[in-house]
C-alpha positions, -999 to +999 in steps of 0.1 A: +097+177-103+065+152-095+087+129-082+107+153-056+070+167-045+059+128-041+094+118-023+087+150+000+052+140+011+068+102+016+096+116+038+068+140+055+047+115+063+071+087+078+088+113+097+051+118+115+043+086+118+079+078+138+068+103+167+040+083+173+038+056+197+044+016+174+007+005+175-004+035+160+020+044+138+015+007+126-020+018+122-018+046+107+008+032+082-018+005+075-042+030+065-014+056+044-011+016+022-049+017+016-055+053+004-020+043-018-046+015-030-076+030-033-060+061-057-030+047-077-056+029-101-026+022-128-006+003-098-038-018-082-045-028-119-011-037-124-007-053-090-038-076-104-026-085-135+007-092-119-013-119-092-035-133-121-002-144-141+011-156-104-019-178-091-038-185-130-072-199-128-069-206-091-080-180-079-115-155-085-111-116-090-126-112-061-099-132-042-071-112-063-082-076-051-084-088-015-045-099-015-038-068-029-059-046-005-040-069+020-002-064+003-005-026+000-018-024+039+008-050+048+034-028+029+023+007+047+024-009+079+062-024+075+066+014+061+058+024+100+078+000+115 
């Protein structure tokens, strides 16, 4: 059942952001991939651990949560497009 209600607010929300003109919905899809970031905690944590085992001691925590604040906007703006 969680997953029909989440699959119905997906299919909700890319059907509104296809009557909107590219650059926005681009925009907007860029922001639907940063709320996604900001309150699936379980997937942003994984997302990190997933990069640390990728890129090891090269790179700093900090450097980590900004590619994956970038991948999850980059991903709800290819959403929109």
């Amino acid at each position: 059942m969680k997953h029909k209600l989440e699959y119905a607010i997906f299919c909700l929300l890319i059907g509104l952001i296809r009557i909107l003109p590219l650059r926005l919905g681009i925009w907007v899809g860029g922001l639907l991939g940063a709320i996604h970031y900001l309150v699936d905690i379980r997937h942003q944590r994984l997302t990190i651990e997933h990069l640390q085992l990728a890129f090891g001691k090269t790179k700093t925590l900090s450097e980590l949560k900004q590619i994956a604040w970038n991948s999850y906007k980059g991903q709800g703006r290819s959403l929109a497009e």
